[in-house]
C-alpha positions, 0 to 999 in steps of 0.5 A, a space after each residue: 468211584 467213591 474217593 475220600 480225601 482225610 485232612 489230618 494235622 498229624 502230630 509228633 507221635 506216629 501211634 498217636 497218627 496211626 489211631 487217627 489214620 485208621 479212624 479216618 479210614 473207618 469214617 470214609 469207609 462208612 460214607 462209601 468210599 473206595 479210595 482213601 487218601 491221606 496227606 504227606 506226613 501222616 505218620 509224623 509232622 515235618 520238624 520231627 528228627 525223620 531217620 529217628 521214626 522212619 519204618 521200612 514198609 513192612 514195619 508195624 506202622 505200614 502194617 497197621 495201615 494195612 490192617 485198616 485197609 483189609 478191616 474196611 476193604 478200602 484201598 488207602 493211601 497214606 504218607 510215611 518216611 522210610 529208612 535210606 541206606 545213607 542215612 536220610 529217608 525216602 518222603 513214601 506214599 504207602 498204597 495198600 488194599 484189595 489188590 493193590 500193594 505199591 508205593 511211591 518215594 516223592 521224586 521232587 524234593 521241597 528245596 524251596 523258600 528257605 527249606 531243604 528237604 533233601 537235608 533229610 530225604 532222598 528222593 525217588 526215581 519212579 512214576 507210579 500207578 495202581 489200580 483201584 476198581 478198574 480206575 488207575 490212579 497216579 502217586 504224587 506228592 506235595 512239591 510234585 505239584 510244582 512239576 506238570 511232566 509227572 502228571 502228564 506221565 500219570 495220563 500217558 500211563 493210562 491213569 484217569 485220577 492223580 493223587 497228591 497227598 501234600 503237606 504244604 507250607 504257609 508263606 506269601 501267596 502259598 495258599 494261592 499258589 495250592 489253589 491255582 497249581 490244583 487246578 493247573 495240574 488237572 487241566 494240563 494232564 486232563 486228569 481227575 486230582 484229588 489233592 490232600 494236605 494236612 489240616 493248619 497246625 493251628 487254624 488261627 495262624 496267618 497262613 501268609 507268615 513263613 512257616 518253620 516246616 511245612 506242616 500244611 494249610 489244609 484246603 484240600 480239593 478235588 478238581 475235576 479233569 476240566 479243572 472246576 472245583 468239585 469239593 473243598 475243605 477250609 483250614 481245619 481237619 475234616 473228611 471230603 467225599 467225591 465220586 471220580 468218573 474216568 469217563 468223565 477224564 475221557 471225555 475231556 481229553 477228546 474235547 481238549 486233546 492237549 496230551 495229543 497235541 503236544 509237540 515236545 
């Protein structure tokens, strides 16, 4: 299955990044791409008030990402905010395409180095996965990287390929910790990870100074279910394209049968 992986820097304006979206999806969809997966906080940057912009799923923002999705037939998954009953939001991956209708609410929250996602953010409770051209593919987000379980929950649900749409901070060794934590995630749950970030505000900046929010460093990847590298992006906004092979996944896990082996 052909998959692309769109790194974005998404800005203040949700119409403004739902343009920017739906041209990514017409980009990859041209370059044969199946599954398009855009980063965590793609209809509006971290920083911005999020309960003021948060849409519920059937909202115009999620309706024009699904507009994209049945222009191109390409299942796209995309991250929003939606609307909680306390008044925070949930962090939403938007799933969308032939077939598929779900979404996924970030359950581990980034109450980390100094920010506090759970401020403004209720978290979620449940592992999800959808099926895109017989491959079933696992919803992950951004500080989710951080928790091996929930891939490995992908893996014992049946999914070959995880995805994890991020928008990452910069800080100290952030950028190294990505790179490492990647291929980590891959190897424990032998499963494909296609990781996506947002692109660096600005490509310049030393990605080691703390970061305000955590707007992305870019360097999205897609690892394989051994955990090589098969494709990076630098800093910079840009489109990657992979072809996943879940039998590759299956392949691996007779090798290393480490979902097998395990004892607690």
């Amino acid at each position: 299955m052909r998959i692309a992986l769109c790194q974005m820097t998404a800005s203040t304006d949700p119409k403004e990044n739902l343009a920017d979206v739906q041209d990514q999806v017409r980009r990859a969809a041209r370059e044969g791409a199946r599954l398009v997966v855009l980063p965590e906080a793609a209809m509006v940057r971290f920083g911005t008030p999020l309960a003021q912009v948060a849409e519920p799923l059937d909202g115009p923002w999620a309706e024009g990402v699904r507009a994209v999705a049945r222009e191109t037939g390409a299942t796209v998954v995309a991250g929003m905010f939606t609307p909680r009953p306390d008044g925070r939001v949930a962090n939403t991956l938007l799933a969308t395409g032939p077939g598929v209708e779900e979404s996924y609410d970030k359950i581990h929250l980034y109450d980390a180095f100094g920010f506090r996602e759970s401020d403004t953010v209720a978290p979620g409770d449940r592992v999800v996965t959808i099926d895109v051209d017989d491959v079933r593919v696992g919803l992950a987000t951004c500080y989710d990287l951080r928790f091996p379980e929930l891939f490995r929950a992908h893996a014992d649900a049946g999914a070959t390929l995880s995805l994890l749409p991020a928008s990452w901070a910069a800080g100290p060794g952030k950028r190294a910790q990505w790179d490492l934590l990647v291929r980590a995630r891959a190897l424990d749950a032998t499963v494909w990870l296609a990781a996506v970030d947002q692109a660096a505000p600005d490509p310049q900046a030393d990605p080691e100074a703390p970061a305000e929010a955590p707007n992305g460093v870019g360097h999205s990847a897609l690892i394989g279910p051994d955990g090589t590298v098969r494709g990076r992006l630098g800093g910079t906004a840009d489109l990657l394209i992979g072809d996943v092979d879940p039998e590759e996944a299956r392949r691996v896990r007779r090798a290393v049968a480490v979902l097998d082996n395990r004892k607690l």
